[in-house]
N, CA, C and O of each residue as an XYZ file, in Angstrom:
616
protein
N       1.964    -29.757      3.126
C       0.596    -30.052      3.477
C       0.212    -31.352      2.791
O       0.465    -31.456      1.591
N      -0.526    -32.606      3.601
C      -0.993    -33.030      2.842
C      -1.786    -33.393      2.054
O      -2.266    -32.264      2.153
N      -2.607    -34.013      1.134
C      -3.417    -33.750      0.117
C      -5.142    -33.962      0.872
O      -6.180    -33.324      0.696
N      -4.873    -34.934      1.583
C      -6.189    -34.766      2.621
C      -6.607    -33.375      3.229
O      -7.742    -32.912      3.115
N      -5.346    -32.627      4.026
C      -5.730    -31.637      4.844
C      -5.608    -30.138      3.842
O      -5.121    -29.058      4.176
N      -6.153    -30.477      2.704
C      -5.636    -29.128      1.900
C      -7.504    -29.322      1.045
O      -7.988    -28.420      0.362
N      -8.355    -30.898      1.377
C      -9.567    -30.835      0.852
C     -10.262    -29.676      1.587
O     -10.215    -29.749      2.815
N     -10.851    -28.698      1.091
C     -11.789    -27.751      1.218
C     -13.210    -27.821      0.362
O     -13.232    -27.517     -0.830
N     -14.105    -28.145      0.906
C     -15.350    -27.265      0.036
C     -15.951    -26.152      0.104
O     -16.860    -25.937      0.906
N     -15.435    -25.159     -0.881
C     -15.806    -24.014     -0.658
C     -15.984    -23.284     -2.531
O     -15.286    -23.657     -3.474
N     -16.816    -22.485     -2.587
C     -16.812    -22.327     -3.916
C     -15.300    -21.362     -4.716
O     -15.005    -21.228     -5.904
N     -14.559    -20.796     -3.342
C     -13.559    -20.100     -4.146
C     -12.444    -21.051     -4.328
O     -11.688    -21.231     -3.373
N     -12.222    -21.776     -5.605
C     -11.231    -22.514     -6.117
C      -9.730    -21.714     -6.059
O      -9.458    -20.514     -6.045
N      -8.831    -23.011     -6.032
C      -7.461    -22.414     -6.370
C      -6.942    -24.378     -6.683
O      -7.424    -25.510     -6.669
N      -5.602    -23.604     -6.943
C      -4.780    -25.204     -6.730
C      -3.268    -25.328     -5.721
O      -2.357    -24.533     -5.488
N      -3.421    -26.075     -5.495
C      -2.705    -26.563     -4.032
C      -1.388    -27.568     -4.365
O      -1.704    -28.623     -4.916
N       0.020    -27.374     -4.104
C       0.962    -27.791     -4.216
C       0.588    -28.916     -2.848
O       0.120    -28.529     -1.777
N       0.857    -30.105     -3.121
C       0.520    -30.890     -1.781
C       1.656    -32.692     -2.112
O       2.251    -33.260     -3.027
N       1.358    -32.858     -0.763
C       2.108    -34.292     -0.861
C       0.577    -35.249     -0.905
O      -0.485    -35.161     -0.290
N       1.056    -36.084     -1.865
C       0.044    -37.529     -2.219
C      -0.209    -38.408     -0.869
O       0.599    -38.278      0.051
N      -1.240    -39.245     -0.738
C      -0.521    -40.357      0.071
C       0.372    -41.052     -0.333
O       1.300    -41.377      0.407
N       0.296    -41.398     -1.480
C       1.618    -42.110     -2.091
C       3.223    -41.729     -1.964
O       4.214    -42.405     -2.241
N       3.094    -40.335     -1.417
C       4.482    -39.420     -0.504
C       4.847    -38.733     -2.087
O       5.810    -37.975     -1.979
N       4.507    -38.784     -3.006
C       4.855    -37.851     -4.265
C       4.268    -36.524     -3.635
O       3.724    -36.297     -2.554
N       4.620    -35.660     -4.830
C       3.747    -34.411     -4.479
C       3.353    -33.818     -6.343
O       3.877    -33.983     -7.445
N       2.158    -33.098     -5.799
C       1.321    -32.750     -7.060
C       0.379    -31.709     -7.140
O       0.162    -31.419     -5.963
N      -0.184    -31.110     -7.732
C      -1.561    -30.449     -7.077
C      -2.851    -31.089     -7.194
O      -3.124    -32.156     -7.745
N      -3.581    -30.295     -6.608
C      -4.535    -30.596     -6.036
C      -5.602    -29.201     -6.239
O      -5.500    -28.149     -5.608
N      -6.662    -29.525     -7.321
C      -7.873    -28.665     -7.013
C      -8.794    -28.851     -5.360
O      -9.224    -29.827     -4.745
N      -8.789    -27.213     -5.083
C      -9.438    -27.168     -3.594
C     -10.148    -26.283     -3.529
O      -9.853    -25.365     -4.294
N     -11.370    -26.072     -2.666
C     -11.540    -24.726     -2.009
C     -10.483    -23.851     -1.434
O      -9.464    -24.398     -1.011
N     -10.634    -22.212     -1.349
C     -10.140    -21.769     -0.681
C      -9.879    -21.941      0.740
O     -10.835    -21.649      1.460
N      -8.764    -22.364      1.353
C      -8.669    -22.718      2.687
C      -8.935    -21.742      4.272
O      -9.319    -21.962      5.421
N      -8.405    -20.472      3.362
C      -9.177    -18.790      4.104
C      -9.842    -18.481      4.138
O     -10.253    -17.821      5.092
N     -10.736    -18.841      2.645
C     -11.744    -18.333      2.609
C     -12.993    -19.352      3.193
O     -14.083    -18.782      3.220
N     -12.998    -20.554      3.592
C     -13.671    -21.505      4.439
C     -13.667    -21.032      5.741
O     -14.719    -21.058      6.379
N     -12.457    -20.524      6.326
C     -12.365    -20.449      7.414
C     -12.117    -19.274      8.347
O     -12.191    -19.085      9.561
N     -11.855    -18.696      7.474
C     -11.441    -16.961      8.129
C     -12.568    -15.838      7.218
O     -12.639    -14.631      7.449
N     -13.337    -16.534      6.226
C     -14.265    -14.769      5.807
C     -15.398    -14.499      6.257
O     -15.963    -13.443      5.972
N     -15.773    -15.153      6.817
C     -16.957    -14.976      7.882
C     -16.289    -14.102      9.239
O     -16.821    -13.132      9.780
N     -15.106    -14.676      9.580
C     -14.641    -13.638     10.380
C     -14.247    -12.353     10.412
O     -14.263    -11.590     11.378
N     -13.634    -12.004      8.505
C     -13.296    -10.827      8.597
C     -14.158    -10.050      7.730
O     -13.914     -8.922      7.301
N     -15.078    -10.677      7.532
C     -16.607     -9.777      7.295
C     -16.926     -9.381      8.606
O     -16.783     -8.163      8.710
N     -17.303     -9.919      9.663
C     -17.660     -9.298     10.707
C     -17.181     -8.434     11.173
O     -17.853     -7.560     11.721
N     -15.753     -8.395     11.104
C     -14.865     -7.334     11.243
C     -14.888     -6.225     10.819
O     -14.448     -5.256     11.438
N     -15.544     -6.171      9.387
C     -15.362     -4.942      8.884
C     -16.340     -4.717      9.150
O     -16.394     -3.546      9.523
N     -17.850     -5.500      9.212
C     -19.056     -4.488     10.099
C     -19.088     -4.000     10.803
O     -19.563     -2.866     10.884
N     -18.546     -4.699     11.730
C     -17.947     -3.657     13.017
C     -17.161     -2.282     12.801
O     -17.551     -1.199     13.236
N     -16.182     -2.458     12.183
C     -15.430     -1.264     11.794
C     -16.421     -0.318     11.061
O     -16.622      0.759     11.621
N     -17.273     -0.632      9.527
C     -17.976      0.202      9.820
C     -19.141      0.567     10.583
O     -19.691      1.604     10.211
N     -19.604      0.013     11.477
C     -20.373      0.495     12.361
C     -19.736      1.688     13.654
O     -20.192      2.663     14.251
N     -18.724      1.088     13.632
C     -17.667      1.813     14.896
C     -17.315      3.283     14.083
O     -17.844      4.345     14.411
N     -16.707      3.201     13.393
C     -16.258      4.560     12.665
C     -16.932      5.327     11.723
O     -16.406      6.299     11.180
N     -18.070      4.948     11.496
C     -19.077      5.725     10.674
C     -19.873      6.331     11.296
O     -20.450      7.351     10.921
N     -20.060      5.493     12.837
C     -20.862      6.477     13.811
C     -20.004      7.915     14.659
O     -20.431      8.828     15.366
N     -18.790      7.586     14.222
C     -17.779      8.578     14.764
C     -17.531      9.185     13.933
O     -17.364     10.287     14.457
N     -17.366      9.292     12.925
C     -17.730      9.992     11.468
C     -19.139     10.880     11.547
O     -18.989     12.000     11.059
N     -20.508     10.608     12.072
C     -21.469     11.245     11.879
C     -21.792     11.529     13.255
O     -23.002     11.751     13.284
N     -21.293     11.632     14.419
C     -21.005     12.237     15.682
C     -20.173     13.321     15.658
O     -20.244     14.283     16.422
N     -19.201     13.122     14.574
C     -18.658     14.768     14.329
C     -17.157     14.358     15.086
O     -16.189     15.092     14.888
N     -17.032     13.152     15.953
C     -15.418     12.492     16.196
C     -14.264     12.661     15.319
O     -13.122     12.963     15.668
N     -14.721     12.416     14.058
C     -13.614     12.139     13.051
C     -14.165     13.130     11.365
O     -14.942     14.056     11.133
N     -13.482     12.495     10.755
C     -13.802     13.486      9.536
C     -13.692     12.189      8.791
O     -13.004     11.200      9.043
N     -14.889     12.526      7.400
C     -14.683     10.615      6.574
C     -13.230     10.495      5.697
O     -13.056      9.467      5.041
N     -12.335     11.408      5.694
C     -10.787     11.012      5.459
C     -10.175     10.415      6.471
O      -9.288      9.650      6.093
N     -10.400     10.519      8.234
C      -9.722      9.638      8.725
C     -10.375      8.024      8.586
O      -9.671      7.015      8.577
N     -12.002      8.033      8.475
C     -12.567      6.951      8.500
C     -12.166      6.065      7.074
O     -11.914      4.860      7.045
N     -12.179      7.018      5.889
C     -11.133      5.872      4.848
C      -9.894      5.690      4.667
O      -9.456      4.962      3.776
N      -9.171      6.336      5.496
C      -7.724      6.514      5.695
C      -7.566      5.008      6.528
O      -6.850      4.144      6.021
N      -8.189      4.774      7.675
C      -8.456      3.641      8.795
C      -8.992      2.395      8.083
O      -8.620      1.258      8.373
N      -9.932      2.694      7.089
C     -10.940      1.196      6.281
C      -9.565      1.024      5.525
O      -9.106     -0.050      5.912
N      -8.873      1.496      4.793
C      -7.805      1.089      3.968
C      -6.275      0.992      4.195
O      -5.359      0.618      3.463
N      -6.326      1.534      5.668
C      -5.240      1.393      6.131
C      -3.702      2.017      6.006
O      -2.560      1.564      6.090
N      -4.241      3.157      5.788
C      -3.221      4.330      5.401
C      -2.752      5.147      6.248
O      -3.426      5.341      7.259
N      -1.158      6.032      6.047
C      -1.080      6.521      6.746
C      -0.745      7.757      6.885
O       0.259      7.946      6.199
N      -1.086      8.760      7.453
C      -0.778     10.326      7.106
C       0.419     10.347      6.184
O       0.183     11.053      5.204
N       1.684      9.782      6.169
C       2.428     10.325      5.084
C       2.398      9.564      4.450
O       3.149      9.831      3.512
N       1.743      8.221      4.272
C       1.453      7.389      2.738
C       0.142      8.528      1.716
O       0.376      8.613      0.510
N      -1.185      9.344      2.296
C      -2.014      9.810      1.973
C      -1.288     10.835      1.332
O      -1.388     11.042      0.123
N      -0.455     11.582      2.194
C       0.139     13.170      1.643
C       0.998     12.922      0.543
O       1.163     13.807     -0.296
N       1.639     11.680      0.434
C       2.471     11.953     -0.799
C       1.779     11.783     -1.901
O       2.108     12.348     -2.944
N       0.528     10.829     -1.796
C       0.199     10.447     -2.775
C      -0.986     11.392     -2.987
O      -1.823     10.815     -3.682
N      -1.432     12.826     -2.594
C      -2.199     13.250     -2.544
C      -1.601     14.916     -2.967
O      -2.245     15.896     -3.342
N      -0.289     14.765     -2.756
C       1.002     15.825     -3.268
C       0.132     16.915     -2.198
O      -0.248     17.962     -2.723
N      -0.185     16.703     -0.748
C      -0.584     17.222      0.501
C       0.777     17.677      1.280
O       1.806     17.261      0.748
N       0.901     18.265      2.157
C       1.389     17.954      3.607
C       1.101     17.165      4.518
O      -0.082     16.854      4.375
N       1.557     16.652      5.410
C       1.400     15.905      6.304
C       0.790     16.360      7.549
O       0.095     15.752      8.363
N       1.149     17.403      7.519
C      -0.070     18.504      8.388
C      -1.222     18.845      7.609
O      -2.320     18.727      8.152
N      -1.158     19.225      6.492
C      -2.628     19.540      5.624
C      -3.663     18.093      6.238
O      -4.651     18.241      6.958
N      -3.105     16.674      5.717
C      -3.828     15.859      5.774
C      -4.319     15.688      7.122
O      -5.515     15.402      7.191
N      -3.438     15.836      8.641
C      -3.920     15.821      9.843
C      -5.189     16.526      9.577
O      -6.290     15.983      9.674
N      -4.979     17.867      9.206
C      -6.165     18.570      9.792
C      -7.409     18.341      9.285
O      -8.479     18.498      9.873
N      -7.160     17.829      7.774
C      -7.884     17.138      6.966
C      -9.192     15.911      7.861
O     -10.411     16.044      7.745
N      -8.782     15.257      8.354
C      -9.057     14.148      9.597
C      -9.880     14.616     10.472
O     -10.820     13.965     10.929
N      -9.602     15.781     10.781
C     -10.566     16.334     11.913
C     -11.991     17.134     11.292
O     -11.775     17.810     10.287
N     -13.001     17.119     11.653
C     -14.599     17.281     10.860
C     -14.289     18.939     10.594
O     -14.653     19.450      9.535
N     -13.769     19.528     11.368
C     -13.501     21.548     11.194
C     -13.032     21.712     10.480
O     -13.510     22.496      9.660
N     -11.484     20.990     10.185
C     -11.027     21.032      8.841
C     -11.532     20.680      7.551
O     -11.587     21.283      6.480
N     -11.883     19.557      7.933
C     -13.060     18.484      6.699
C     -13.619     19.625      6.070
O     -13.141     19.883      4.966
N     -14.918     20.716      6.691
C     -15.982     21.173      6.466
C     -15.173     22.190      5.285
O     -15.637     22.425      4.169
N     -14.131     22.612      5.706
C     -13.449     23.865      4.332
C     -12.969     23.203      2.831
O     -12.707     23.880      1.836
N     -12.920     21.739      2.913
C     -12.365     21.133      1.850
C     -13.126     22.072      0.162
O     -14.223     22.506     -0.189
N     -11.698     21.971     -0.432
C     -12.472     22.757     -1.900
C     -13.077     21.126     -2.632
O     -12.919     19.969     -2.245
N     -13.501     21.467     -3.332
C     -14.489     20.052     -4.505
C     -12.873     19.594     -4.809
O     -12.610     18.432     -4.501
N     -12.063     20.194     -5.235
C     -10.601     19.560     -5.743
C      -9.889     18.667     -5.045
O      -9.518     17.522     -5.303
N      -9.672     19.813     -3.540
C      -9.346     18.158     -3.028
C      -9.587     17.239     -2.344
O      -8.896     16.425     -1.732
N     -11.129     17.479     -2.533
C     -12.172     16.044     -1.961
C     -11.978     15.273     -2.992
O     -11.701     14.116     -2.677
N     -12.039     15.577     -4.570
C     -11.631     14.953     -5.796
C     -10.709     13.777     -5.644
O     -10.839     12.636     -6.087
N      -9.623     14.375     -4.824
C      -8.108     14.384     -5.089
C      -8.060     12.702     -3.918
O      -7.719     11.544     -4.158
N      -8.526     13.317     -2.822
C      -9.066     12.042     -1.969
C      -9.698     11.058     -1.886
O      -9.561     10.048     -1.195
N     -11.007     11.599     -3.210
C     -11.903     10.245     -3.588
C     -11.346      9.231     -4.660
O     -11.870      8.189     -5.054
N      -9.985      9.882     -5.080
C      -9.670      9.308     -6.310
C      -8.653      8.099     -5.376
O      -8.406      6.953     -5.752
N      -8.237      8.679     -4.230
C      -6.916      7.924     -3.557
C      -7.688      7.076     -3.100
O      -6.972      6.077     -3.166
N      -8.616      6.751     -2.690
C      -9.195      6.085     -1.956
C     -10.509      5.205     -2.653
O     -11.340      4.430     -2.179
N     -10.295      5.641     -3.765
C     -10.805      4.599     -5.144
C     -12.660      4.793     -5.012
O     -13.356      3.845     -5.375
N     -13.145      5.732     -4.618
C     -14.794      5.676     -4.038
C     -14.877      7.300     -5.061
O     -14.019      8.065     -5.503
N     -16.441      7.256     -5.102
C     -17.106      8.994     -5.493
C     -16.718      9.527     -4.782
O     -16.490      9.105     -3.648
N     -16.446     10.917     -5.281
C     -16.552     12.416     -4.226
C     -17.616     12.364     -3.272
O     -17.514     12.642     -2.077
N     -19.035     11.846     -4.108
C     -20.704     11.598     -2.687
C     -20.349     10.962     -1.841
O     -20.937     11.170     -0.780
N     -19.275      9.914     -1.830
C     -18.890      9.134     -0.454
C     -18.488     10.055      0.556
O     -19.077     10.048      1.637
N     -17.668     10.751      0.359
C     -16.975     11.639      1.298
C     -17.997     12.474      1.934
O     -17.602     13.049      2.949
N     -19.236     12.688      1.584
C     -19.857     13.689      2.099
C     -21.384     13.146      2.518
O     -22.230     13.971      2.864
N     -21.792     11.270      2.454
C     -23.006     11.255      2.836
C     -22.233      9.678      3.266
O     -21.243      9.119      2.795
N     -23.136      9.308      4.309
C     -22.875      7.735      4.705
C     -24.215      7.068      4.601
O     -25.259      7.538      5.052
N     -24.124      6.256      4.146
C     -25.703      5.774      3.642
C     -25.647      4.414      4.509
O     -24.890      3.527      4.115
N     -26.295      4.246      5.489
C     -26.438      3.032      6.823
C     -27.464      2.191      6.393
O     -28.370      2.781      6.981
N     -28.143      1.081      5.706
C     -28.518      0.849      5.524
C     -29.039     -0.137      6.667
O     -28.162     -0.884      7.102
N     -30.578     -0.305      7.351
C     -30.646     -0.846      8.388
C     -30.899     -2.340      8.268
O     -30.755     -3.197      9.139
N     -31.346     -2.489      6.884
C     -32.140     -3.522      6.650
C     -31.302     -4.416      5.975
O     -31.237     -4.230      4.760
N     -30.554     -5.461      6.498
C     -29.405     -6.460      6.202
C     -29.476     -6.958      4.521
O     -28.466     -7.165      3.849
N     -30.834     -7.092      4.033
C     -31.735     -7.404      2.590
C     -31.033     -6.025      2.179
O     -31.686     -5.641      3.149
N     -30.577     -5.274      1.862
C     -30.531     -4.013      1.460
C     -29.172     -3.949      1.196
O     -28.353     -3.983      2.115
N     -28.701     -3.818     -0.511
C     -27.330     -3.431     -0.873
C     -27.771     -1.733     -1.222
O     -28.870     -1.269     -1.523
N     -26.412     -1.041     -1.041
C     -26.664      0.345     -1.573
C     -25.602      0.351     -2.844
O     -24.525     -0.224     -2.688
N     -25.856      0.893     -3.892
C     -24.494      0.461     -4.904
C     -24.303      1.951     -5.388
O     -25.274      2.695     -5.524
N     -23.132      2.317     -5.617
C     -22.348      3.684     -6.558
C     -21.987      3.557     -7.720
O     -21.023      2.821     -7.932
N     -22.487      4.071     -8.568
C     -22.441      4.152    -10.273
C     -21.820      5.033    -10.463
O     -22.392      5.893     -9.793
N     -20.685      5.664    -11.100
C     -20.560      7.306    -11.900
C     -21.120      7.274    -13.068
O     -21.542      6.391    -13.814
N     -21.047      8.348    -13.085
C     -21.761      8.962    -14.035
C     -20.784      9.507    -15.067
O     -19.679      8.972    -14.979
N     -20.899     10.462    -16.056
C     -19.977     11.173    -17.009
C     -19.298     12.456    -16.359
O     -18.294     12.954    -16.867
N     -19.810     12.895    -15.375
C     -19.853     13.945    -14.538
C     -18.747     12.893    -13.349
O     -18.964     11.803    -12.820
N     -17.739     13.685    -13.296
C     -16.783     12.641    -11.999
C     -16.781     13.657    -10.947
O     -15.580     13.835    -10.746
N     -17.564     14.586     -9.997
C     -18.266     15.001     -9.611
C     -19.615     14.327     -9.235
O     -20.328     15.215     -8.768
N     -20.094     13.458     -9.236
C     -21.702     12.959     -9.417
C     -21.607     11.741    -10.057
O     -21.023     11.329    -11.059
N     -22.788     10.978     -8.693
C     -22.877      9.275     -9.236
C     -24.202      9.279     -9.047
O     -24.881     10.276     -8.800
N     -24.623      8.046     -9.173
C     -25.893      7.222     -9.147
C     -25.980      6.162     -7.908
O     -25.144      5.289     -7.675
N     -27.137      6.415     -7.182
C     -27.079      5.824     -6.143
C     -27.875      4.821     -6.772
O     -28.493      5.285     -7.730
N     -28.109      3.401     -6.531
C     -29.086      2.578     -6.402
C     -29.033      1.718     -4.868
O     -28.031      1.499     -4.188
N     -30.093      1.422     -4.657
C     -30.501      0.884     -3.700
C     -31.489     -0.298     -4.203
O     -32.601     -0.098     -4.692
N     -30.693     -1.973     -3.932
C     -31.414     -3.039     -4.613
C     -31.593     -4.280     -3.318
O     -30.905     -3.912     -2.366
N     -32.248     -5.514     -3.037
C     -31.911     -5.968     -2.883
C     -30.829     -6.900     -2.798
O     -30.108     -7.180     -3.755
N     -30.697     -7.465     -1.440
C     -29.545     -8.802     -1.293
C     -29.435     -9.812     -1.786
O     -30.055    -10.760     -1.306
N     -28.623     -9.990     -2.905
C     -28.649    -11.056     -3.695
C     -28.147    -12.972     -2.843
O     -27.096    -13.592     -2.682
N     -29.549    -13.209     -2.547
C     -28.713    -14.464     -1.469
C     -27.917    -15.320     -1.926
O     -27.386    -16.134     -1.170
């Protein structure tokens, strides 16, 4: 690349292996070149996604283990091993009938794989108003968090 086409302004820095005009090569402090140009796109993406699968999630379509299984990109036997499941347990897991019998353990067991509270698994909080972050705190209790609801930091 050369040192011209590697200038970015963007606030996420890195440094850039590049050729000089002078035909040497060196680095080069830059903006992120992805992140200029592709995170606006794959923000939208994931709004969409959650808009698409959270409403299928609370339509009763899916169960919110397939919907974070899908946001993170997992797959029935990546979840089960690491969840010391079956691979059938976790199917049925996916579907809202099964969902509804889950013990607190291994909703636990799922919120931990999937790096979120146990309250995730069981409430989707849609926030309509774009100004509007919702944030998850735990607490001492890993069972139970703290919701806040703050403004959008522009």
């Amino acid at each position: 690349m050369k040192e011209a086409d590697a200038k970015v302004d963007h606030p996420h820095q890195m440094l850039l292996y590049v050729e000089k005009p002078d035909g040497t090569y060196g680095t080069v402090q830059t903006g992120s070149y992805m992140a200029y140009n592709f995170l606006d796109d794959f923000q939208e993406k994931q709004r969409y996604f959650h808009e698409t699968y959270s409403r299928s999630v609370l339509q009763g379509q899916i169960s919110p283990i397939a919907y974070f299984m899908k946001l993170q990109e997992l797959t029935v036997p990546e979840v089960a091993e690491r969840t010391r499941l079956s691979a059938g347990r976790v199917r049925r897991h996916m579907s809202p009938k099964h969902f509804a019998s889950l013990s607190i353990g291994l909703a636990q067991r799922y919120a931990e794989l999937f790096g979120i509270p146990v309250v995730k698994l069981f409430a989707f909080i849609n926030p309509t108003d774009p100004g509007i972050q919702v944030n998850f705190q735990p607490s001492a209790n890993e069972a139970v968090c703290s919701i806040t609801i703050t403004p959008r930091k522009p």
